[in-house]
Backbone and ligand atoms as CSV (ligand in chain L), in Angstrom:
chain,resi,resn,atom,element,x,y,z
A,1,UNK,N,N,7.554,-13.434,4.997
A,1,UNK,CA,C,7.809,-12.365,4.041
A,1,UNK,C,C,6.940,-12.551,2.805
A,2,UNK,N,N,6.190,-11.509,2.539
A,2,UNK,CA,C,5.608,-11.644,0.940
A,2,UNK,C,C,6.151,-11.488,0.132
A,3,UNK,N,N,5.746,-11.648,-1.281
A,3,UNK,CA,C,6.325,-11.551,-2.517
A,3,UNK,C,C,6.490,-10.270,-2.905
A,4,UNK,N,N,7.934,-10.064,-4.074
A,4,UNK,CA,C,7.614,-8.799,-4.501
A,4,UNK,C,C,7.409,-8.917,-6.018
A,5,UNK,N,N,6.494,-8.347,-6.505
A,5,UNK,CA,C,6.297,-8.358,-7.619
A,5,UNK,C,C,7.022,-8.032,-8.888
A,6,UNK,N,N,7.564,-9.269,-9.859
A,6,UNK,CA,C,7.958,-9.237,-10.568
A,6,UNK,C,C,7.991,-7.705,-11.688
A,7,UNK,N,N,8.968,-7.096,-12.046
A,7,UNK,CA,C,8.670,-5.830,-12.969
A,7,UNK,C,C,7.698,-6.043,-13.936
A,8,UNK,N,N,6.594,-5.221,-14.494
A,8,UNK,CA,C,5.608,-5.255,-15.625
A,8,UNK,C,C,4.179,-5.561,-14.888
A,9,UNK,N,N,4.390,-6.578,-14.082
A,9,UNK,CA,C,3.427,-7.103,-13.185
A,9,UNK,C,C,1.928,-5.868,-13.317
A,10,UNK,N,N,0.565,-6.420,-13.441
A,10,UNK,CA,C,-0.160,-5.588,-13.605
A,10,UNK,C,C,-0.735,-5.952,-11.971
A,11,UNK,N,N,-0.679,-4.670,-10.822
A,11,UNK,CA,C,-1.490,-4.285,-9.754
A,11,UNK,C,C,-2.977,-3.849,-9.574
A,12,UNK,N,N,-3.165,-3.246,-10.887
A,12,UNK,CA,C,-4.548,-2.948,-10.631
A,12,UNK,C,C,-4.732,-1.713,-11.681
A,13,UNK,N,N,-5.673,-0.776,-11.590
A,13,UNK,CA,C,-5.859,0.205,-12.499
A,13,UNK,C,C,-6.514,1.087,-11.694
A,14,UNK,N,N,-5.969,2.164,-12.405
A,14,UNK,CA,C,-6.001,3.586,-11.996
A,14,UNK,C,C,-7.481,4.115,-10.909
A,15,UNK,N,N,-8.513,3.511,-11.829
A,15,UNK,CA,C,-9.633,4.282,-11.856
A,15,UNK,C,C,-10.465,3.356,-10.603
A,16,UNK,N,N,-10.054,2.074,-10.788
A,16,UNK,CA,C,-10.297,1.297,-9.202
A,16,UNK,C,C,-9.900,1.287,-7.966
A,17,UNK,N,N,-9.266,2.739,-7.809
A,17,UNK,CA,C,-8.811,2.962,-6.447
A,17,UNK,C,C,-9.725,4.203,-6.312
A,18,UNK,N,N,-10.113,4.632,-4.757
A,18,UNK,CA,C,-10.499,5.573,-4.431
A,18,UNK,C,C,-9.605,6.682,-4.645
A,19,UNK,N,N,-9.647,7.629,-4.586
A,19,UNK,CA,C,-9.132,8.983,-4.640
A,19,UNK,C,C,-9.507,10.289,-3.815
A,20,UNK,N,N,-8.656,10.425,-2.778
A,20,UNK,CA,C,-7.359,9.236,-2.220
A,20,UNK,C,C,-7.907,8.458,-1.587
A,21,UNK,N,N,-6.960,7.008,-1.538
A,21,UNK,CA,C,-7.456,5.927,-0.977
A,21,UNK,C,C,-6.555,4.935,-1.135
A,22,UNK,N,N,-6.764,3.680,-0.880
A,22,UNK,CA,C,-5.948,2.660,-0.560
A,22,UNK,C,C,-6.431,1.350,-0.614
A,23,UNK,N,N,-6.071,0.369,-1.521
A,23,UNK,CA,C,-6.544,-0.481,-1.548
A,23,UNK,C,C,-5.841,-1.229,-1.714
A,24,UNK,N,N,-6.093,-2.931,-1.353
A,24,UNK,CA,C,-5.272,-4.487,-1.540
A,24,UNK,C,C,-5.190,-4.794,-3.076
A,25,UNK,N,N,-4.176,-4.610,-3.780
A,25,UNK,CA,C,-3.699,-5.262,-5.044
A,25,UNK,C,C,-4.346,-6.849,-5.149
A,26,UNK,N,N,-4.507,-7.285,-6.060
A,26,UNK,CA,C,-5.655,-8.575,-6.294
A,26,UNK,C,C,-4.614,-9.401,-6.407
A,27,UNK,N,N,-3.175,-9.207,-6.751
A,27,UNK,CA,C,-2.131,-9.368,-6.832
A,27,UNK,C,C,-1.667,-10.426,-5.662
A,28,UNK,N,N,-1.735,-11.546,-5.912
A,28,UNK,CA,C,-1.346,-12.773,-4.720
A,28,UNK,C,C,-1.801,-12.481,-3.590
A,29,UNK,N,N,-3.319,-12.400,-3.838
A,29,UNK,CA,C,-3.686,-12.074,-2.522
A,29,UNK,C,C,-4.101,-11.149,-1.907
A,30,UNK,N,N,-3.745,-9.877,-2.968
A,30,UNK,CA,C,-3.053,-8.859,-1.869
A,30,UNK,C,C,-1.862,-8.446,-1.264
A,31,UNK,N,N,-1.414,-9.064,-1.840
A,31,UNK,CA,C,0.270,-8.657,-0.866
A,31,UNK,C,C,0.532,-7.646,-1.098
A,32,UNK,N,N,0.154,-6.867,-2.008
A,32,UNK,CA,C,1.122,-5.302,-2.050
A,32,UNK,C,C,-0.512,-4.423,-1.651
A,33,UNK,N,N,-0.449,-3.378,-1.737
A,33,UNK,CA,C,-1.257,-2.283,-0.665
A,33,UNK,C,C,-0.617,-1.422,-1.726
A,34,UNK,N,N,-1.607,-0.495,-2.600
A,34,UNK,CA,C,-1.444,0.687,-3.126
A,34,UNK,C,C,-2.405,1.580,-2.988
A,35,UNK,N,N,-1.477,2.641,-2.916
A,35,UNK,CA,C,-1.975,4.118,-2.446
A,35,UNK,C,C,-2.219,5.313,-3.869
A,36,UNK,N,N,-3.377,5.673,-3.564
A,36,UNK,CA,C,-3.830,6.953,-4.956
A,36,UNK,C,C,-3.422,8.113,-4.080
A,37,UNK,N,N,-3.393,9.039,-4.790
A,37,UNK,CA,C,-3.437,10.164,-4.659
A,37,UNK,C,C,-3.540,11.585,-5.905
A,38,UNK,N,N,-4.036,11.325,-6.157
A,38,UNK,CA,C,-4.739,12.345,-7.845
A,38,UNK,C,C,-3.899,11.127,-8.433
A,39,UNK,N,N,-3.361,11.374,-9.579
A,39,UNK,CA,C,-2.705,10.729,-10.506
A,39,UNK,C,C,-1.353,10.156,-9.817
A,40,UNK,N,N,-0.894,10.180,-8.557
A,40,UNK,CA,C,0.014,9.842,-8.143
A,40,UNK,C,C,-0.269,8.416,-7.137
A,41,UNK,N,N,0.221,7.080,-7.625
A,41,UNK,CA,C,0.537,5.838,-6.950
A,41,UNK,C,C,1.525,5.709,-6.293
A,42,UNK,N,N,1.683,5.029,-4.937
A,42,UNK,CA,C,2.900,4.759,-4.450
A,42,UNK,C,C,2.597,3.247,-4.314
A,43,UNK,N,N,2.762,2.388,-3.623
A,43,UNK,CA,C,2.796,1.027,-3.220
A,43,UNK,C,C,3.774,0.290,-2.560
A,44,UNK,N,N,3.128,-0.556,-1.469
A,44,UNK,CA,C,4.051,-0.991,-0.382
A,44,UNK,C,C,3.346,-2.561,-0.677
A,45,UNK,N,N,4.489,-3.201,0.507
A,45,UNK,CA,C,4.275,-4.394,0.651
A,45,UNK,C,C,2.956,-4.661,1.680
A,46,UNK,N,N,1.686,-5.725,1.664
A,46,UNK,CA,C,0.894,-5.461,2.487
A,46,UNK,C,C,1.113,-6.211,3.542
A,47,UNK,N,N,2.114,-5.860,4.451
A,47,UNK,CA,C,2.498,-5.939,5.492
A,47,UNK,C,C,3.328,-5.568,6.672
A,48,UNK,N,N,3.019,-5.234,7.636
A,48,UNK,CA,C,2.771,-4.275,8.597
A,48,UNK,C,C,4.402,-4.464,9.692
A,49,UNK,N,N,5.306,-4.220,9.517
A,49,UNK,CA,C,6.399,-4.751,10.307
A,49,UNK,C,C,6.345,-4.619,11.942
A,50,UNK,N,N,5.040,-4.199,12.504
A,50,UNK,CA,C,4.489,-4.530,13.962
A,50,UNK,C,C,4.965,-6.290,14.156
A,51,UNK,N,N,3.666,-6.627,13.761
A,51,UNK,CA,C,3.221,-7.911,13.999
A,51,UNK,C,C,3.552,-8.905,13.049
A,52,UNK,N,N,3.506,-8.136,11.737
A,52,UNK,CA,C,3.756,-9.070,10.401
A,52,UNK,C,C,2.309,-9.749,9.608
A,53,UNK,N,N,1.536,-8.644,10.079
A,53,UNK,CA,C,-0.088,-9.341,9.435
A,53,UNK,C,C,-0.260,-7.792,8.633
A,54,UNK,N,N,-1.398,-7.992,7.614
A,54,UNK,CA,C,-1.972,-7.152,6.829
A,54,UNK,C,C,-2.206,-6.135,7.023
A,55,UNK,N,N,-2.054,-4.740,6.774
A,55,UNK,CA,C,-2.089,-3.722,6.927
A,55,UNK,C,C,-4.270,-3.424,6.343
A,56,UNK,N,N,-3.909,-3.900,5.495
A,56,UNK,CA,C,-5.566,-3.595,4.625
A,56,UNK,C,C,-6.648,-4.550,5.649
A,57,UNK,N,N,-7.569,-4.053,5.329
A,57,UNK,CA,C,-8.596,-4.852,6.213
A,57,UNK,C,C,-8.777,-6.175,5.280
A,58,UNK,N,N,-9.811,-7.190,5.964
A,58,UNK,CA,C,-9.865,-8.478,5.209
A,58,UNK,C,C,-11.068,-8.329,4.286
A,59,UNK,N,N,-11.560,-7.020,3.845
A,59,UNK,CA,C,-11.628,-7.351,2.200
A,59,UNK,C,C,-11.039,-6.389,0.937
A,60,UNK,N,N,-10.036,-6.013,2.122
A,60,UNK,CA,C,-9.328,-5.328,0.581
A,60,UNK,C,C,-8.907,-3.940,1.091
A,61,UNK,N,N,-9.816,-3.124,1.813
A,61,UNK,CA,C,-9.528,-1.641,1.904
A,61,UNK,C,C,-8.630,-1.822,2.778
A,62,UNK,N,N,-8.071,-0.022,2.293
A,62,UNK,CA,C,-6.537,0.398,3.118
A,62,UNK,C,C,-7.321,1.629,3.752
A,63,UNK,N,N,-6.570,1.815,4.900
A,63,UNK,CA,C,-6.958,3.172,6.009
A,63,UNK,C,C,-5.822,3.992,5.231
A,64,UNK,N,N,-6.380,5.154,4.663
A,64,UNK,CA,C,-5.681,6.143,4.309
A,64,UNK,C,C,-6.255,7.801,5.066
A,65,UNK,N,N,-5.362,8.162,6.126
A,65,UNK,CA,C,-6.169,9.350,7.087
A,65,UNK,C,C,-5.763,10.496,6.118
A,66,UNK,N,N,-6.418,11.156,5.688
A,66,UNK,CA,C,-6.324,12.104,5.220
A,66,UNK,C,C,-5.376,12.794,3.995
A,67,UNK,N,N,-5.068,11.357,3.306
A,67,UNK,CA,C,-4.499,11.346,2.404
A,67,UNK,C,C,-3.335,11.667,2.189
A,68,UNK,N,N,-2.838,10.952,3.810
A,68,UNK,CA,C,-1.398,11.581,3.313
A,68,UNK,C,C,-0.551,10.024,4.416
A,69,UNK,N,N,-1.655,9.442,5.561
A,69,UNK,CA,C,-0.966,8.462,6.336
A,69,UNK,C,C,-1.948,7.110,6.124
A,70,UNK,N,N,-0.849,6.365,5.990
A,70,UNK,CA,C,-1.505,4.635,5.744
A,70,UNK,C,C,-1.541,4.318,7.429
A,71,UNK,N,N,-2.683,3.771,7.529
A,71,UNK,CA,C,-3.149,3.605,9.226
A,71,UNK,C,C,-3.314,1.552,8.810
A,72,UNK,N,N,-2.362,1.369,9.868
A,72,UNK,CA,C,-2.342,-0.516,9.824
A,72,UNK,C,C,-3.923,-0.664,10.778
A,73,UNK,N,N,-4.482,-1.524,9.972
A,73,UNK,CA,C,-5.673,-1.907,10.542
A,73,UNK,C,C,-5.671,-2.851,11.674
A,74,UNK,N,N,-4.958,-3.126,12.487
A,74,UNK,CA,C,-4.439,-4.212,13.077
A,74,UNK,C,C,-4.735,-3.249,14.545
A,75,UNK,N,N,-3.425,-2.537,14.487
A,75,UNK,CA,C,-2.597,-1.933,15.994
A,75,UNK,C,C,-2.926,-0.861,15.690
A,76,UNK,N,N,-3.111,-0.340,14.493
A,76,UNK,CA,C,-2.965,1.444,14.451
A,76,UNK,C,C,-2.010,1.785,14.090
A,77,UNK,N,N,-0.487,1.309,14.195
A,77,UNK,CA,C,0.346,2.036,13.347
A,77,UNK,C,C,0.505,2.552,12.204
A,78,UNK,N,N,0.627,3.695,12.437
A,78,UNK,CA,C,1.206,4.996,10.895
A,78,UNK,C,C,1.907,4.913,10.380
A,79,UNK,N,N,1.851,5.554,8.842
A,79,UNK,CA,C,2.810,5.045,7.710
A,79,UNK,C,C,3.080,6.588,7.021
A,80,UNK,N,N,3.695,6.999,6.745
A,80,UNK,CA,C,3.618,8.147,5.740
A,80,UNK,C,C,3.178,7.328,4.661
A,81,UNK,N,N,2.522,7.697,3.209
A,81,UNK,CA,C,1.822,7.410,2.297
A,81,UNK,C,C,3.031,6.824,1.185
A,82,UNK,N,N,3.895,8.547,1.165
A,82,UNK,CA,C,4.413,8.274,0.362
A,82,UNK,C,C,5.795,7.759,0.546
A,83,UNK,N,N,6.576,7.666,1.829
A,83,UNK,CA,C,8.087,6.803,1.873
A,83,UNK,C,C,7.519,5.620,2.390
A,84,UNK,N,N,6.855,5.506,2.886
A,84,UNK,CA,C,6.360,4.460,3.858
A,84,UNK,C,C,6.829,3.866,5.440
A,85,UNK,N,N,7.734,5.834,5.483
A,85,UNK,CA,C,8.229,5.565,7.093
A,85,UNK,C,C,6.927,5.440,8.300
A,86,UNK,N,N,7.680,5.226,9.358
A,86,UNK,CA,C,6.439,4.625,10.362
A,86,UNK,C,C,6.216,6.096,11.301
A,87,UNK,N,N,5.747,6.797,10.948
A,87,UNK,CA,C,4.503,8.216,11.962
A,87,UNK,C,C,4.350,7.911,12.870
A,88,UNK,N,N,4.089,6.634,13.729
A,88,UNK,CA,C,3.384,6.407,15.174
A,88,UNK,C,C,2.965,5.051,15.751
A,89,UNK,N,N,2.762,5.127,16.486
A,89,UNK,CA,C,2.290,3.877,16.659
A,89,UNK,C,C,3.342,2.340,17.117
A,90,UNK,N,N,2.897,1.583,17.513
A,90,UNK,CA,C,3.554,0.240,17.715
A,90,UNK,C,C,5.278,-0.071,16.967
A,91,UNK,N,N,4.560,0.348,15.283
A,91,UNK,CA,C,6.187,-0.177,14.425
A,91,UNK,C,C,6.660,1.141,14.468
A,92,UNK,N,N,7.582,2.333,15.799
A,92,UNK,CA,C,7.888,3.325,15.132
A,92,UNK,C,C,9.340,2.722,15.051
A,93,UNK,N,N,9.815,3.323,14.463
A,93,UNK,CA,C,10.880,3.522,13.875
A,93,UNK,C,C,11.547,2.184,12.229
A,94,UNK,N,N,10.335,1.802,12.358
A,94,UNK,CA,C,10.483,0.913,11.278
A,94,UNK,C,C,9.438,1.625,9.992
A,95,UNK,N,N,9.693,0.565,8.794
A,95,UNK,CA,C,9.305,1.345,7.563
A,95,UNK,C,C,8.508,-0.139,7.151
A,96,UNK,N,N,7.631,0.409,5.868
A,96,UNK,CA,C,7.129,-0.559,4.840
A,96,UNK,C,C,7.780,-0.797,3.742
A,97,UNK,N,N,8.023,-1.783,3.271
A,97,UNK,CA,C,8.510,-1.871,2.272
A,97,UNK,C,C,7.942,-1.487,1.043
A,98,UNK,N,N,8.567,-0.727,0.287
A,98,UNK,CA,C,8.344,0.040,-1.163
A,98,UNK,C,C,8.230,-0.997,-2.167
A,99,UNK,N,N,7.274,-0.801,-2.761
A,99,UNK,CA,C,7.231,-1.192,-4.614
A,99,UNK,C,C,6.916,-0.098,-5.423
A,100,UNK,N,N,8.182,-0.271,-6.215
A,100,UNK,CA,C,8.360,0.943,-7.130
A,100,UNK,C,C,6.769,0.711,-8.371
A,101,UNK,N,N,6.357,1.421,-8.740
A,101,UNK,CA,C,5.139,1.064,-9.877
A,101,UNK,C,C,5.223,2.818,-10.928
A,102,UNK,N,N,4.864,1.821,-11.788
A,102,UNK,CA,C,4.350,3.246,-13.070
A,102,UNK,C,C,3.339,2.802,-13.439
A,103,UNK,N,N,2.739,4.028,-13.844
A,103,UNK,CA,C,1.371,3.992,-14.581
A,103,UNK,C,C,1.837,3.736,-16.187
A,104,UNK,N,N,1.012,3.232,-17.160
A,104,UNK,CA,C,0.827,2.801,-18.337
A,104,UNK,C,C,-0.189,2.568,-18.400
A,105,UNK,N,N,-0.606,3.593,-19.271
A,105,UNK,CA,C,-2.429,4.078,-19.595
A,105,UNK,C,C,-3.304,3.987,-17.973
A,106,UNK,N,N,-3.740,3.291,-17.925
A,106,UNK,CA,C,-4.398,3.170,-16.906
A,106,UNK,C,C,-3.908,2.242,-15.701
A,107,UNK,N,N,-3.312,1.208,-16.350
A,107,UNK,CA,C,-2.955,0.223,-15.329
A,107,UNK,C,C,-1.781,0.904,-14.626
A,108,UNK,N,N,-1.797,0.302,-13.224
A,108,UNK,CA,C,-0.544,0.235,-12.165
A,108,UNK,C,C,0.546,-0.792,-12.244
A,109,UNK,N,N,1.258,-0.699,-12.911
A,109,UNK,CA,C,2.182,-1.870,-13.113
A,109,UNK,C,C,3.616,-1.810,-12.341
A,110,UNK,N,N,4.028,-3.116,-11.645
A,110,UNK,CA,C,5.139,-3.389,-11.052
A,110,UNK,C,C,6.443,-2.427,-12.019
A,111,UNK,N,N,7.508,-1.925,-11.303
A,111,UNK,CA,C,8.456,-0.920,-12.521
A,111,UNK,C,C,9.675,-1.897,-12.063
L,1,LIG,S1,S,0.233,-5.386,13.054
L,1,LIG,FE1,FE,0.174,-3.332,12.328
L,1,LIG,S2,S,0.224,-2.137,14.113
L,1,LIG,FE2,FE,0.308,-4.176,14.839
């Protein structure tokens, strides 16, 4: 199991994510996986309840199809973006785990 990030916790900033897009929080590693979408962040845990390995590839990027499904780089399993239920694939009927985050100015911070 990974960590969840303490509240305040800084993830990353706004303007260093693609749009839309998905990228590995620098954040222990990586353990959390956050998602852009215009001004809207969501963020999960970066890990994949298939197998239990990384959803993001090994340097950081997240498969985001069309800006709306997190694709596990692993198996292929689907994520909705924003609950982080499972669309398809290997983990269906399982979910990702959520990290709640707010924006403050620019940064993505743990809420
Ligand atoms: S580890 Fe993600 S689909 Fe298998």
């Amino acid at each position: 199991m990974r960590p969840k990030p303490p509240p305040g916790t800084v993830l990353g900033r706004l303007d260093e994510l693609p749009d839309p897009g998905a990228r590995a929080s620098d954040w222990e590693g990586g353990a959390v996986v956050l998602v852009r979408r215009g001004e809207t962040v969501t963020a999960f845990t970066n890990l994949c309840p298939h197998a239990g390995l990384p959803l993001c590839l090994p340097d950081g990027r997240g498969l985001l199809h069309k800006g709306e499904t997190l694709v596990c780089s692993v198996h292929g399993a689907s994520f909705d973006a924003m609950s982080g239920d499972c669309t398809g694939g290997p983990a269906a009927g399982d979910r990702l785990m959520a990290i709640s985050v707010e924006l403050v100015g620019s940064e993505i911070r743990a809420s």
